[in-house]
C-alpha positions in Angstrom: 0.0 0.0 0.0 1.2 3.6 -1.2 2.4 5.4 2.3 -0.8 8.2 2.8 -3.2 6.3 1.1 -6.3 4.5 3.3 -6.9 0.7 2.0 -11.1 1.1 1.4 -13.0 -2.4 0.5 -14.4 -2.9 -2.7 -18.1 -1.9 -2.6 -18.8 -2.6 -6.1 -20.1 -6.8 -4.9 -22.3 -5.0 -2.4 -23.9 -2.4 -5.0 -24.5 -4.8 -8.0 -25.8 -7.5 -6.5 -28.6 -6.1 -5.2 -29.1 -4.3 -7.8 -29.7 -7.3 -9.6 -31.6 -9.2 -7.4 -33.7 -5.6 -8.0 -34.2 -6.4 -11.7 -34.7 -9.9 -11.8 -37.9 -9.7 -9.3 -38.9 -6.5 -11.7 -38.6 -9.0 -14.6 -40.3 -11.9 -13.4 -43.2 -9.4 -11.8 -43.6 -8.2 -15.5 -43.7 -11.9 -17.1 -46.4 -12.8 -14.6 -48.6 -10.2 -15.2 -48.4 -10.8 -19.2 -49.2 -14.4 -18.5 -51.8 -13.7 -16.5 -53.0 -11.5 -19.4 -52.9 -14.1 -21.6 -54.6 -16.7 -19.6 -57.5 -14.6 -17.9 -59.2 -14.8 -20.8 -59.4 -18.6 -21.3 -59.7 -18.8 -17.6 -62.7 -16.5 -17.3 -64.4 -18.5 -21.1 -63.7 -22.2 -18.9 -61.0 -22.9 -20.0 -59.5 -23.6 -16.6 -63.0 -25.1 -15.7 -63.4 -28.8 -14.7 -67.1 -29.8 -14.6 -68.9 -34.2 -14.0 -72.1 -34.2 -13.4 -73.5 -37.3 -12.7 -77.2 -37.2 -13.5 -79.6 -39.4 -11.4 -79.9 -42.9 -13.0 -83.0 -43.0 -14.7 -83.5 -46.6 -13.6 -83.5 -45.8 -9.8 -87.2 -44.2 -8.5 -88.1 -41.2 -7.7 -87.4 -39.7 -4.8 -90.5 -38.6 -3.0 -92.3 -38.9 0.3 -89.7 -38.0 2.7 -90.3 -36.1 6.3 -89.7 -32.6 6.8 -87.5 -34.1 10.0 -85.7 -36.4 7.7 -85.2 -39.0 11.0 -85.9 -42.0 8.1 -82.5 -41.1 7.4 -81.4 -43.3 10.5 -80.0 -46.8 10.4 -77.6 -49.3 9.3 -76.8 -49.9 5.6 -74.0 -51.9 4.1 -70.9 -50.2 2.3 -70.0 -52.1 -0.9 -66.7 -50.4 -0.9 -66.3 -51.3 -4.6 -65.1 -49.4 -7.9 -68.6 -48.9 -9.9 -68.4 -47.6 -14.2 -70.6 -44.9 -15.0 -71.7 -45.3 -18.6 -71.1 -42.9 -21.4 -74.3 -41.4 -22.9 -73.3 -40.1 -25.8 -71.3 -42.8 -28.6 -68.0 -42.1 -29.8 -66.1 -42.5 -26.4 -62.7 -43.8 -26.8 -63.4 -46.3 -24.0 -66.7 -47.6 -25.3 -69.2 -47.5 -23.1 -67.5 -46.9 -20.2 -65.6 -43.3 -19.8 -65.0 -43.1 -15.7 -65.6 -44.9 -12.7 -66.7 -44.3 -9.1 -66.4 -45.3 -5.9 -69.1 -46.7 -4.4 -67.7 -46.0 -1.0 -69.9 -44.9 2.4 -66.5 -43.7 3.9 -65.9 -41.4 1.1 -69.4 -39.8 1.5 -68.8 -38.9 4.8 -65.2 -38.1 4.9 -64.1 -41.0 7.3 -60.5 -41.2 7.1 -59.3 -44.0 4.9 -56.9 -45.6 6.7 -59.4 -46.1 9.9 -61.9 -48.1 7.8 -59.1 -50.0 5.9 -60.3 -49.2 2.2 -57.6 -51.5 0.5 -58.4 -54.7 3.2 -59.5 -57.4 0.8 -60.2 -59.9 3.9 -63.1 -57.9 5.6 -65.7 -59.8 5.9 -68.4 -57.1 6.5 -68.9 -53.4 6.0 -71.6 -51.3 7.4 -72.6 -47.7 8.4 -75.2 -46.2 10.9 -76.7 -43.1 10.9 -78.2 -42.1 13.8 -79.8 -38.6 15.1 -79.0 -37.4 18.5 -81.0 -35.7 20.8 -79.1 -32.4 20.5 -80.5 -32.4 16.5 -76.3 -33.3 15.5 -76.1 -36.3 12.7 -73.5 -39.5 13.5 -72.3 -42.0 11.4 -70.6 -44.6 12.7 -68.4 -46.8 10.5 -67.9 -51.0 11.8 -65.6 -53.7 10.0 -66.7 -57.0 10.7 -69.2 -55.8 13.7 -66.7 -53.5 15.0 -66.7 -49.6 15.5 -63.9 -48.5 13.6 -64.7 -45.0 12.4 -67.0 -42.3 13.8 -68.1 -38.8 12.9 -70.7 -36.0 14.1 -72.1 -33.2 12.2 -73.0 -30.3 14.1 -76.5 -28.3 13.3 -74.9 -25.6 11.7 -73.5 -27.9 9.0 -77.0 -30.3 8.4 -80.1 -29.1 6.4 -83.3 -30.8 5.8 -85.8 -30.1 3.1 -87.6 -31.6 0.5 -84.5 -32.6 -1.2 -83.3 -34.7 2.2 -80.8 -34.1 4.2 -78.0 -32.4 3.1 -74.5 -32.5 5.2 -71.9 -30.2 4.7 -69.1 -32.9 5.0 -65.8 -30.3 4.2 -65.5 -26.7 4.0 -62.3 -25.0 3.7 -60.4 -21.8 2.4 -57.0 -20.4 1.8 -54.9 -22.6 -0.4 -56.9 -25.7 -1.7 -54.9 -26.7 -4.9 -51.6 -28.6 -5.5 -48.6 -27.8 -6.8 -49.3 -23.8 -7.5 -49.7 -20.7 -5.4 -53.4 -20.0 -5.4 -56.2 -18.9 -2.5 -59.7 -19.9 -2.7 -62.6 -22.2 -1.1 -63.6 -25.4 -1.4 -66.9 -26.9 0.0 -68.4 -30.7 0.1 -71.7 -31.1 0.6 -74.0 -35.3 0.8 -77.7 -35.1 0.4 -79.4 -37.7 1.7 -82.2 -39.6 1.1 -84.3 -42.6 2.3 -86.6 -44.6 0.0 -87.7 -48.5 1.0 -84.6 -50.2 1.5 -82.3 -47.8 -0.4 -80.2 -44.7 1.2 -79.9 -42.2 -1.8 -76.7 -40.0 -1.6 -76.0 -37.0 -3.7 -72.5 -35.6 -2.9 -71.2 -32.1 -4.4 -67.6 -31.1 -4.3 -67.0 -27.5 -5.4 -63.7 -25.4 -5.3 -63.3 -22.5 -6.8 -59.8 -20.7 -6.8 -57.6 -17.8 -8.0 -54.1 -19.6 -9.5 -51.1 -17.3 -8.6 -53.9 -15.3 -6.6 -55.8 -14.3 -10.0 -56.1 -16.8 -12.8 -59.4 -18.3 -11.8 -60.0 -22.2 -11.9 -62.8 -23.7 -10.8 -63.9 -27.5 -10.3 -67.4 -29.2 -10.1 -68.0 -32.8 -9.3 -71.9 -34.3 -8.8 -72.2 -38.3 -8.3 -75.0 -40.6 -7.1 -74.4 -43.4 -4.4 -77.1 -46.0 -3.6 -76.6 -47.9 -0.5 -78.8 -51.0 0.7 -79.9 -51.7 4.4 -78.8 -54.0 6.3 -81.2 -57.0 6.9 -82.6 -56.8 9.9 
């Protein structure tokens, strides 16, 4: 070092690279908003729209006669727990006459927890469910494998309705992020109607979610399906 002169640190690392982190955010801030540009429109036409609406079988009957209570609602039916094809109405499907299947599945109805009612146990013997309706007006359903109590849930008042329709259970209601994968913020709501006719439960479930991706590309999903469950011999 030349005698008189101060040895200063080179600044120049500390100026630039924030300087760049600066621009890059800029950048990528401006690409976002073009995209979104770009996709709002298809987003807001349905693009982003996914929509399966299962319409009620024309061979079951029709659903009439129920109480304003809904209390025939209560008692024990048996879960098939089995994969079920829905057939394609309109010819030309790729897959013939089948184009998707469903679960017929109690436990997914009511948003028992897989795992507790073993879904993948070939060796169960026997599946059943029972609805009952306690004093306090709440809704349980109790899950048993093989005449044992394996799964239980209550539904509050606030979450049950009962009209002409039957009795409709809000069985998930959530907001914030409800996608995979991407940033988003929206709700998402579940919803089982049910119905008693005879010897047949009726079950109409409804699983909605509507959502902003990257907080303002909209996307929105729709799923209807039907479930028929028999009762139990008594």
């Amino acid at each position: 070092m030349a005698a008189g002169k101060a040895d200063f640190p080179d600044l120049a690392p500390l100026i630039f690279w924030p300087h760049l982190f600066s621009l890059l955010v800029r950048t990528l801030m401006k690409l976002l908003v073009l995209l979104v540009g770009l996709l709002s429109p298809l987003a807001n036409a349905g693009v982003f729209s996914t929509e399966h609406v299962q319409i009620y079988p024309s061979d079951w009957p029709k659903l009439s006669g129920m109480s304003d209570t809904c209390v025939e609602v209560q008692g024990t039916f048996v879960d098939p727990n089995i994969w079920r094809w829905e057939r394609e109405e309109n010819p030309g499907s790729p897959l013939g006459s089948k184009y998707g299947g469903t679960r017929e599945a109690a436990w997914i109805v009511f948003g028992l927890p897989a795992q507790d009612v073993r879904s993948e146990d070939k060796k169960v013997k026997s599946r059943v469910f029972t609805i009952s309706i306690d004093p306090d007006k709440s809704v349980t359903v109790r899950y048993s494998i093989d005449e044992k109590v394996v799964a239980s849930r209550s539904f509050t008042k606030d979450k049950l309705s009962c009209g002409k329709d039957g009795l409709t259970i809000t069985t998930l209601k959530r907001s914030g992020d409800v996608l995979d994968k991407l940033p988003n913020e929206g709700h998402t709501i579940r919803h089982s109607t049910i119905y008693k006719l005879n010897e047949h439960l009726y079950i109409k479930t409804t699983y909605e979610t509507n959502a902003r991706v990257f907080y303002i590309v909209p996307q929105s999903f729709l799923n209807v399906a039907w479930f028929r469950f028999s009762e139990r011999p008594k």
